[in-house]
N, C-alpha and C positions, 0 to 999 in steps of 0.2 A: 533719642535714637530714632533713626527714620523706619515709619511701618511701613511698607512697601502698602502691603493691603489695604489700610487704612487711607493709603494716598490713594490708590487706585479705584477705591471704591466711590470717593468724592468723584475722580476724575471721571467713573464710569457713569455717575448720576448726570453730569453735565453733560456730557457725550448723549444719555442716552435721549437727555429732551430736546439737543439740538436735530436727534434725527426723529422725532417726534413731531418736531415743529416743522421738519420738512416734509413729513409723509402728508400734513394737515395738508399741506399748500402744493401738494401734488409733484413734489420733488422726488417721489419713490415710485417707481411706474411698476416696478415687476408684479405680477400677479400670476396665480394658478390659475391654466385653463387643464381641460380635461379632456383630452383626444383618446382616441380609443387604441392605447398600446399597451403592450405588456410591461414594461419596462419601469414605468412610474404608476404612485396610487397616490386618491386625492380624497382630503377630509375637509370638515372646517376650520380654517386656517388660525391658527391660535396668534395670542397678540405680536409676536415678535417672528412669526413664520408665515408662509406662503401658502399652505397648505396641498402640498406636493410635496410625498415621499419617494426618497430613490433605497431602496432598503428596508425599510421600517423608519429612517430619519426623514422629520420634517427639516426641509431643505430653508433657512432663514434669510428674514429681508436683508437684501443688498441695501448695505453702509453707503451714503450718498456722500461727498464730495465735502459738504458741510459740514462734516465731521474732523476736516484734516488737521484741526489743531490737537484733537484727541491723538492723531499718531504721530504729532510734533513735540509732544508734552514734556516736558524738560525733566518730567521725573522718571520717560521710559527706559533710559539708558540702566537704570535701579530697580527699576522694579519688575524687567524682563530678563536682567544681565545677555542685553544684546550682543555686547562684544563677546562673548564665552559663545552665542547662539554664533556668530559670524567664523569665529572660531574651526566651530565644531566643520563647514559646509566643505563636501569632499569637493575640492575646484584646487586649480596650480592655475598657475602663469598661462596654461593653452586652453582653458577652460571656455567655453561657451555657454552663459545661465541664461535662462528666461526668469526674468521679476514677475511671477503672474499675479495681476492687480497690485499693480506697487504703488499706488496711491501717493503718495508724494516724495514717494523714493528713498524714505526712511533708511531702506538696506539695499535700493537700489547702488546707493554714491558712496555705500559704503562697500560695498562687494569689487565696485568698479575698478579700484588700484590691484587688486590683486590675483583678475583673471583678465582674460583675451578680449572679452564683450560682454556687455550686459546686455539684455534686452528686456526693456520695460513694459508690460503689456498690461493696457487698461482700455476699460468701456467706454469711460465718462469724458465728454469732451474738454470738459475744465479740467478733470484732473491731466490727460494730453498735453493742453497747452503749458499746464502747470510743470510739469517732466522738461517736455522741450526745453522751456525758460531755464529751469535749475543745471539742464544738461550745458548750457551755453554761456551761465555767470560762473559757473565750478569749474567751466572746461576743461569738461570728461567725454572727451570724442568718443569713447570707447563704448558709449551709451546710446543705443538706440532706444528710439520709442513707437511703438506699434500698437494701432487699435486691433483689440482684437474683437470678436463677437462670443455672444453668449454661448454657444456652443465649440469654437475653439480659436487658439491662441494664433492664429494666422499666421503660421510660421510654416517654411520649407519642413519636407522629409526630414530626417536625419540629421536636421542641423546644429541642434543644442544636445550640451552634456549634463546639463540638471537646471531641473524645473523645480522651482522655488514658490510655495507659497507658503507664506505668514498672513495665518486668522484668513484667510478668503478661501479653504475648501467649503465649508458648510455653508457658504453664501451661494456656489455655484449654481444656478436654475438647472441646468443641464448638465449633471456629473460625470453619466455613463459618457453622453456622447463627448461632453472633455475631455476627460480619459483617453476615450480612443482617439481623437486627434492628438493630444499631449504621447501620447503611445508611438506616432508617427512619426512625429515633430524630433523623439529622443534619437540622440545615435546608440548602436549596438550597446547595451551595456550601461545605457544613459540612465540619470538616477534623480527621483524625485524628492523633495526632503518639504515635508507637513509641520508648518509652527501652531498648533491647532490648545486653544486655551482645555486644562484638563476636565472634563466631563467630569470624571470619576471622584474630583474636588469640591467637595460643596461648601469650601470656603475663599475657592478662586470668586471673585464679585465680579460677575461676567451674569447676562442674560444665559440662561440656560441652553438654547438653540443656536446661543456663537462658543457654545462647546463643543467638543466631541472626546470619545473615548478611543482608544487603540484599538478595543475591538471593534467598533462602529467602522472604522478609519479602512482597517484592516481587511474587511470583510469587502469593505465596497474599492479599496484597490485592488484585491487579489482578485476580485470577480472580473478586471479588466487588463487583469495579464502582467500584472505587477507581482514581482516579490518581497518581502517583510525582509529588510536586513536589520534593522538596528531603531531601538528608541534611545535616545541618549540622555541622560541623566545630569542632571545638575540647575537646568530652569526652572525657576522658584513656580512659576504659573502653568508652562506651556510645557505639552511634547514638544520631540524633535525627532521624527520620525521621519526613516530614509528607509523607501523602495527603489529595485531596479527594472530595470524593464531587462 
């Protein structure tokens, strides 16, 4: 019988020391600086975090590039039950999603048949190029790709109807001020949906800091104008948590 956990736990050991092997060689640039605002607090930053809270949560190192065979892994289709998460995402036929950090586009090309537009939004220049290339062998016009920056998703006002992240809230350096650009970015009524591995699980095999809990989650979208509609039940690992603006 396939242990889901069991696979994932290998696959999270190898994952974890290829981004180990990149922070050695200076592939992980984000770091805590400490400016004098109210918004953020800073400690010593623990092995897997940045040492910059927005909350009480230490906000954790951004997943570099070198990692993308971890979200290619032929066993996440089993042991995330993607397709029930793909499933679940409120979008129709006229839908406009932002992918925010879609890293190799895992649920970018897969959202892409069944609404209006994707739009892929990443930091890393390799992962970019990497988007582009896949958007143009798969020929899914319907897929844009957009750098965006550390504090927000470079998108028009009002233009998208749900903003999509899987596993990259707790990485955000700059949450509040994402928030409130992704807050702009929505149209009327636009909705955000969190794939965020379960905190509250101490048998999910995740780095502790690439977790989060519903109430963590919770606490730090309502403070930016978001409301709690729904956690949906049924992924073995993660929430699926949908806010509305």
């Amino acid at each position: 019988m396939f242990n889901f956990r069991t696979s994932l736990f290998s696959a999270a050991l190898l994952f974890c020391q290829c981004t180990q092997n990149n922070e050695h060689q200076g592939g992980n640039k984000q770091q805590a600086t400490h400016p004098d605002d109210t918004v953020y607090t800073y400690k010593k930053p623990s092995p897997n975090g940045i040492g910059k809270l927005y909350k009480d949560r230490e906000i954790a190192k951004v997943i570099s590039f070198s990692g993308a065979g971890w979200l290619e892994r032929d066993t996440r289709n089993q042991e995330e039950n993607v397709s029930l998460a793909v499933k679940y995402l409120p979008v129709d036929q006229n839908s406009v999603v932002a992918d925010i950090g879609a890293g190799t586009g895992f649920y970018t090309f897969r959202i892409a048949p069944n609404v209006k537009k994707v739009v892929a939004i990443e930091l890393q220049d390799e992962a970019l190029d990497y988007l582009k290339e896949r958007a143009k062998t798969l020929k899914q016009k319907n897929v844009e790709v957009v750098k965006g920056t550390e504090k927000a998703p470079n998108l028009p006002d009002g233009s998208i109807d749900l903003a999509l992240m899987v596993d990259v809230y707790h990485e955000l350096e700059f949450p509040h001020e994402y928030l409130q650009a992704l807050y702009k970015a929505l149209k009327p009524g636009g909705k955000v949906v969190l794939l965020e591995y379960k905190g509250e699980d101490p048998e999910v095999p995740i780095k502790e800091l690439h977790k989060t809990t519903t109430k963590q989650i919770s606490k730090e979208l309502t403070a930016n104008g978001f409301s709690f509609i729904e956690d949906k039940t049924g992924l073995p690992m993660q929430h699926f948590l949908i806010y509305k603006k």
